[in-house]
LONUVO-99021 format. One record per residue (C-alpha): residue number from 0; residue in three letters; z, x, y. Coordinates in steps of 0.02 Angstrom, whole numbers, plus 50000, padded with zeros to 5 digits. Last residue first. Layout:
   num   residu      zz      xx      yy
   NUM      ala       Z       X       Y
...
% end
This chain:
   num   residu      zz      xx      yy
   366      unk   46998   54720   48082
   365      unk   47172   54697   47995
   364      unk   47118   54742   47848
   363      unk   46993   54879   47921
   362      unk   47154   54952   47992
   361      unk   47268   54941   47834
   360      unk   47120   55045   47744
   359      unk   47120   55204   47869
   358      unk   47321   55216   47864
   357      unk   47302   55218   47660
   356      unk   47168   55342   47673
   355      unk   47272   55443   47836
   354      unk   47419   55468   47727
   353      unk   47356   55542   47575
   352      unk   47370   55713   47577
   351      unk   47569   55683   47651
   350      unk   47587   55625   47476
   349      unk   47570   55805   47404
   348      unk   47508   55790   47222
   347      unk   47328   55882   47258
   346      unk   47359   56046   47343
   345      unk   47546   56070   47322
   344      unk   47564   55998   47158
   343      unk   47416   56092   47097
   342      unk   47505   56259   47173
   341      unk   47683   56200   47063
   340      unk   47554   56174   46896
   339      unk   47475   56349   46924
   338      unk   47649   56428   46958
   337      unk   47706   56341   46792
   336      unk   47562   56384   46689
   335      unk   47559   56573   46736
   334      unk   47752   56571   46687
   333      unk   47722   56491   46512
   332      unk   47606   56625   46488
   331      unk   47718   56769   46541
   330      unk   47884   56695   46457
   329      unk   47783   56732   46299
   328      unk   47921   56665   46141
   327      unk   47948   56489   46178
   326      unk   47777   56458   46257
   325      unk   47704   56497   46077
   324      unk   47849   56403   46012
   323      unk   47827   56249   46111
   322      unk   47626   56271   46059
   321      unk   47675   56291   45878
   320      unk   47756   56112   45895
   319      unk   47598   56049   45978
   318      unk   47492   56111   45851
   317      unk   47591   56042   45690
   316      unk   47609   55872   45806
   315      unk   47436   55835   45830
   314      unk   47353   55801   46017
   313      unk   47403   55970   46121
   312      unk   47371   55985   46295
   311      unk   47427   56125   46404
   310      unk   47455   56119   46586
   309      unk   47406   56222   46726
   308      unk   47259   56319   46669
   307      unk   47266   56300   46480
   306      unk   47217   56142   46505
   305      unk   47155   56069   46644
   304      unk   47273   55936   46781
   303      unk   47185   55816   46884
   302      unk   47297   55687   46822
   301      unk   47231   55508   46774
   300      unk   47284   55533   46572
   299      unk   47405   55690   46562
   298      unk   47547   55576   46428
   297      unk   47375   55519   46332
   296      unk   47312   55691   46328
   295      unk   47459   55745   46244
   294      unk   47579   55857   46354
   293      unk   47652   56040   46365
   292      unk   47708   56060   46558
   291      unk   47770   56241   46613
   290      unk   47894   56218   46737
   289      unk   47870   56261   46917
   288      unk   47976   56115   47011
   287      unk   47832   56026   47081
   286      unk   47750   56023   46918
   285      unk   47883   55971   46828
   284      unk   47906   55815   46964
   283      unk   47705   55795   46941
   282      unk   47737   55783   46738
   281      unk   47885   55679   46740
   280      unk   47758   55551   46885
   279      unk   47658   55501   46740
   278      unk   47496   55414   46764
   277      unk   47471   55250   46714
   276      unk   47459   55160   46545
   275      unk   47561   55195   46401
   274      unk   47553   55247   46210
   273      unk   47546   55418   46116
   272      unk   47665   55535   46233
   271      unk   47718   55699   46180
   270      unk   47780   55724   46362
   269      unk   47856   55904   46356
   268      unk   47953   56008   46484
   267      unk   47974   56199   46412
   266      unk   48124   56315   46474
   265      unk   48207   56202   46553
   264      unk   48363   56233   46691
   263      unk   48248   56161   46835
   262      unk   48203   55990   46758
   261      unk   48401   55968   46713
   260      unk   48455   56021   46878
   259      unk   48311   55923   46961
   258      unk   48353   55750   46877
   257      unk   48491   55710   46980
   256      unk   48588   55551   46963
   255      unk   48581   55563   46760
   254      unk   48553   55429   46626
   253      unk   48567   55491   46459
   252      unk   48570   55670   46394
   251      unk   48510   55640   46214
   250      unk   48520   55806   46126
   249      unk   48407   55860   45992
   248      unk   48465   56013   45893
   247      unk   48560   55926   45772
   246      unk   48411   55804   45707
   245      unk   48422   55628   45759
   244      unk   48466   55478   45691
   243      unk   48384   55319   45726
   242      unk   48421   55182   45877
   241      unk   48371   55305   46040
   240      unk   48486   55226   46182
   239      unk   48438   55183   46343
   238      unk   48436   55281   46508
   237      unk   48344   55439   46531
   236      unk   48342   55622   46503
   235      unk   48319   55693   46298
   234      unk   48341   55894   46263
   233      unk   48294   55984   46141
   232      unk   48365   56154   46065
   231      unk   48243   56277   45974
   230      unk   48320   56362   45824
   229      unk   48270   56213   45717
   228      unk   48076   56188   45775
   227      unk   47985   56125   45654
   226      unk   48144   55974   45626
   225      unk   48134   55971   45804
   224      unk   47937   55941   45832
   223      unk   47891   55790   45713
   222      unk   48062   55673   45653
   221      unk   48156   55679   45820
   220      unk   48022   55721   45947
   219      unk   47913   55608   45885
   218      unk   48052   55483   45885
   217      unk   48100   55501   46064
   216      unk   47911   55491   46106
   215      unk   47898   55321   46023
   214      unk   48050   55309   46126
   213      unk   47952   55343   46287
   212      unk   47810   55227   46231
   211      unk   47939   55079   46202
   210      unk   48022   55083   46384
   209      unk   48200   55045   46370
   208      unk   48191   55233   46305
   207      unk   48191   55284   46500
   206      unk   48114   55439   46530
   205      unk   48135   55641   46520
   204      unk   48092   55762   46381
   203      unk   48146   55939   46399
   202      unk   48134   56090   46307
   201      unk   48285   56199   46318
   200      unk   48349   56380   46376
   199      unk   48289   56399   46544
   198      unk   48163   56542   46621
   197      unk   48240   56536   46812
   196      unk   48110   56540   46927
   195      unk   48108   56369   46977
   194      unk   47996   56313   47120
   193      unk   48112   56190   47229
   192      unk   48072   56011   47262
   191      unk   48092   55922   47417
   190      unk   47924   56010   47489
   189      unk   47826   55915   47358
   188      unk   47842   55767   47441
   187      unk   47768   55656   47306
   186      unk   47585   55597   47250
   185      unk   47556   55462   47120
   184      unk   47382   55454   47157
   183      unk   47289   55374   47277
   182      unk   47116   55265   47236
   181      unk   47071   55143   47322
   180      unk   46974   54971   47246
   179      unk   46931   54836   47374
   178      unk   46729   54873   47365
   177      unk   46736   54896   47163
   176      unk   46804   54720   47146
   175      unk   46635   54659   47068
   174      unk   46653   54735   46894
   173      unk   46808   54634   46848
   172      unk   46833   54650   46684
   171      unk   46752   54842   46647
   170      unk   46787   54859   46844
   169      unk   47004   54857   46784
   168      unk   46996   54996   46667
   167      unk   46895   55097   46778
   166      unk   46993   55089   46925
   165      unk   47149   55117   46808
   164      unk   47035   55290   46707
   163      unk   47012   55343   46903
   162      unk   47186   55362   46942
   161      unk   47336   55279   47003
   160      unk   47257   55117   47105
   159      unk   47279   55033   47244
   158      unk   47194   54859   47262
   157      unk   47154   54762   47417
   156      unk   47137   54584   47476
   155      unk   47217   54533   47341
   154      unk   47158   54360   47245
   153      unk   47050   54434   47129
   152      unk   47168   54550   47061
   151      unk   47312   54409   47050
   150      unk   47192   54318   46967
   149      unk   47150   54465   46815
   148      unk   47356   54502   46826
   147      unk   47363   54314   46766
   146      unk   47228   54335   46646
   145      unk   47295   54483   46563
   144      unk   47477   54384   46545
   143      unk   47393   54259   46451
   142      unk   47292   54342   46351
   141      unk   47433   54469   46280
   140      unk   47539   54325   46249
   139      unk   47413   54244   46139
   138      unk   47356   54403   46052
   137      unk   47558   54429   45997
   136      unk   47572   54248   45944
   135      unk   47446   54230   45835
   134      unk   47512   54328   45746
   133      unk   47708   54380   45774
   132      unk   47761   54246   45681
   131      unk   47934   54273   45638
   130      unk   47958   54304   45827
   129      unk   48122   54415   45852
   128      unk   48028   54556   45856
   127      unk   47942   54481   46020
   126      unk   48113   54507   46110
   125      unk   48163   54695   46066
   124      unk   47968   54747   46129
   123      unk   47875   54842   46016
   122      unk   47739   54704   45977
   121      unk   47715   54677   46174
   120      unk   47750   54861   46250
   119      unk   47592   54926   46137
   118      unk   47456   54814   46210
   117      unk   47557   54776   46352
   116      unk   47543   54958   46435
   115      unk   47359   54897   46437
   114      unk   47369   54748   46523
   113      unk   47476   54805   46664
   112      unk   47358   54930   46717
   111      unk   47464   55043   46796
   110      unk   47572   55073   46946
   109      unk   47457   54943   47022
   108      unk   47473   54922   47201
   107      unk   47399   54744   47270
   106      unk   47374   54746   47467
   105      unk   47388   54556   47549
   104      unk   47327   54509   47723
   103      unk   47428   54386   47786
   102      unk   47308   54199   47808
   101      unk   47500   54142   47729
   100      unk   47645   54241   47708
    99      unk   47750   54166   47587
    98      unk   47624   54115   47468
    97      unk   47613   54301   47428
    96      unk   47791   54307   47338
    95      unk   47691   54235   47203
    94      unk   47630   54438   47161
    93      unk   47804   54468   47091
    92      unk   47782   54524   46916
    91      unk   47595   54587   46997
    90      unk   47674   54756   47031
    89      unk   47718   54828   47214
    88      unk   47677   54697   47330
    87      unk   47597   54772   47485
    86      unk   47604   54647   47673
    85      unk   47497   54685   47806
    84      unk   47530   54620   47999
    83      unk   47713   54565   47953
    82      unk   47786   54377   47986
    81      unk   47949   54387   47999
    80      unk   48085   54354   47838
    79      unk   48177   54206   47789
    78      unk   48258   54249   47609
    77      unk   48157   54174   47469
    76      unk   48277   54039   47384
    75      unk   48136   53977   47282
    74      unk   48033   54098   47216
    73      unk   47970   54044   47048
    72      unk   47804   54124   46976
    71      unk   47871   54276   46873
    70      unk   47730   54329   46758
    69      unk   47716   54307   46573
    68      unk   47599   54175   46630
    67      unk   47614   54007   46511
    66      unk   47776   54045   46433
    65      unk   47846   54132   46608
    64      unk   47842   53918   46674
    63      unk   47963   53888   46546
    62      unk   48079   54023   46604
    61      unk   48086   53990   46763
    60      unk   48108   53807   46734
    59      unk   48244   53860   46626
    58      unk   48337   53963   46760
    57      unk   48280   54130   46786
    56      unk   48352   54236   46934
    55      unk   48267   54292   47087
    54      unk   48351   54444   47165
    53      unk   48370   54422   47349
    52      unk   48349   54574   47472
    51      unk   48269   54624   47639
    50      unk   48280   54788   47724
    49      unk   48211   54836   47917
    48      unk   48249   55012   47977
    47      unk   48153   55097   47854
    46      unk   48192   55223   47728
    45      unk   48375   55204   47734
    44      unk   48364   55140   47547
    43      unk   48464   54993   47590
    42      unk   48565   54943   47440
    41      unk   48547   54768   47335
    40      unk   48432   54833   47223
    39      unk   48323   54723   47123
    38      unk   48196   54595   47232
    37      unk   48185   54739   47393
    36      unk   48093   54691   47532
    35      unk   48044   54823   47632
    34      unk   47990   54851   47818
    33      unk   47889   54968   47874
    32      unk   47836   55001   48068
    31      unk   47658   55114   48038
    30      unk   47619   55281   48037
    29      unk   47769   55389   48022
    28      unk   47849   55292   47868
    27      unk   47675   55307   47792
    26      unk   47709   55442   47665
    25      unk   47885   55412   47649
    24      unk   47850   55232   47604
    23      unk   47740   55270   47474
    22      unk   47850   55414   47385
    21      unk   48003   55274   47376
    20      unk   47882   55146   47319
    19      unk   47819   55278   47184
    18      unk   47992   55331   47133
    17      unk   48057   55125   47120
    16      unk   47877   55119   46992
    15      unk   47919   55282   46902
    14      unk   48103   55220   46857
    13      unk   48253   55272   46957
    12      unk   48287   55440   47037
    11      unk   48199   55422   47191
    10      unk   48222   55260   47226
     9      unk   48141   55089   47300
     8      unk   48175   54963   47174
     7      unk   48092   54792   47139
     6      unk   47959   54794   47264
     5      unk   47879   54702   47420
     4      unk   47849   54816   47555
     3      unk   47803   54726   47732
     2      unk   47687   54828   47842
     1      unk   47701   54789   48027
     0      unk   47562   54893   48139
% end
């Protein structure tokens, strides 16, 4: 069986969506012949033996034609590739690239529900602030890009999904897709990370503040928990830069090439996330690693996590600061929480889990 990729990034120490391509084609590397088609990165990821790449720019027509979709819709200049049995498009930005493989079978992955990571990411994003009327406007951009990802839903032959809140999300519109809906998690090979025993001396907050919910984060961290917390240093992992000022124990750390040093040297990982869509693959890497995870329920949403067991949820900022100081303080409890979150990774999170249910859906596509 010939599966053909179709992604930005593949990576594992990128963004969530190159992590989850990365995680995907590890899991069915030994099951099927993969090929991937890369739209972003120029590099083989020496994942499969077959890589394809052209970036598709925007020219006007491009640009003109976004207006009306939000989506990317022009691929000219498409690279010549062979006909694969299945192909999977990672993200409907590039669902067009369909029309290139005619009568194919095509599998839709959604990181997230596009739709609602745009109900925040539209009125926070740099280039809508530059509207001077924002409404209508806002609504009207929303719409349009819903009802593309709506079509390209339609249009797929199969869906993967995240979690059970996406499948949901996306049957309260489209209520007769359940038969083409699977669900598998962001799941990683847990084997690649190594349990931390070491009690660290920071609380760490990692993602890219390009993306608006992550610096929402940035400032919660900045004007709720650190200025609570002044004997406590944080620290900030991930590309972009916060535009405020900060109190003197918060550190931004940037973009790194690793992320496990900096996962495995914390003391506390935290995602005080309000906003976002998904499920988060910082908290599964935390897990993985044995650190004790501290996250609103909006930053857990989709994960089979329960707290006080292996992670702990906290929704107002007084409570969650007092929880980074209760964990601060009793290495004990933060230690139960970590091994519990490291066996969940192992029994849930592992992508190997998983194999066989994506295996089992390519073959009735093809059948």
């Amino acid at each position: 069986m010939n599966v053909l990729v179709i992604a930005p990034a593949c990576s594992p120490n990128s963004s969530g969506l190159a992590l989850r391509v990365f995680n995907w084609i590890q899991m069915i590397k030994d099951e099927a012949h993969v090929s991937y088609f890369s739209t972003y990165q120029q590099k083989n990821p020496y994942l499969t033996p077959h890589f394809y790449y052209r970036e598709f720019g925007d020219d006007w027509t491009s640009k003109v034609t976004k207006l009306w979709t939000y989506y990317k819709t022009d691929f000219s200049g498409a690279p010549p590739l062979p006909k694969p049995d299945i192909i999977q498009i990672h993200t409907p930005y590039f669902f067009g690239l369909k029309k290139l493989f005619p009568n194919t079978p095509t599998i839709l992955v959604e990181h997230d529900v596009n739709w609602n990571l745009l109900k925040y990411d539209l009125p926070h994003g740099p280039g809508v602030k530059k509207i001077p009327f924002q409404f209508p406007m806002i609504p009207w951009l929303h719409w349009r890009a819903k009802t593309y990802e709506k079509k390209a839903l339609k249009e797929s032959d199969h869906i993967f999904v995240c979690s059970s809140v996406d499948r949901e999300e996306i049957l309260k519109e489209l209520p007769g897709l359940g038969e083409k809906i699977t669900i598998i998690p962001n799941s990683l090979d847990v084997t690649s990370y190594t349990p931390s025993q070491i009690q660290g001396e920071s609380v760490l907050f990692m993602g890219s503040l390009s993306y608006s919910a992550n610096r929402d984060a940035a400032k919660i961290i900045c004007e709720e928990l650190a200025p609570r917390l002044p004997h406590i240093p944080f620290q900030i992992l991930g590309s972009g830069v916060y535009p405020g000022p900060h109190p003197s124990n918060v550190h931004f750390l940037g973009h790194v090439k690793d992320i496990k040093p900096h996962v495995t040297n914390c003391r506390i990982f935290i995602v005080p996330l309000r906003f976002g869509s998904g499920t988060r693959w910082k908290i599964l890497e935390a897990f993985a690693m044995q650190r004790p995870v501290l996250s609103t329920s909006k930053g857990a949403e989709g994960l089979c996590a329960t707290h006080e067991k292996n992670i702990w949820i906290e929704n107002d900022w007084p409570s969650f600061a007092k929880t980074i100081e209760k964990l601060w303080n009793h290495p004990f409890l933060a230690g139960t929480l970590a091994k519990n979150g490291r066996e969940l990774a192992e029994t849930q999170y592992h992508h190997k889990i998983y194999a066989q249910r994506v295996m089992q859906i390519y073959r009735g596509l093809l059948s």
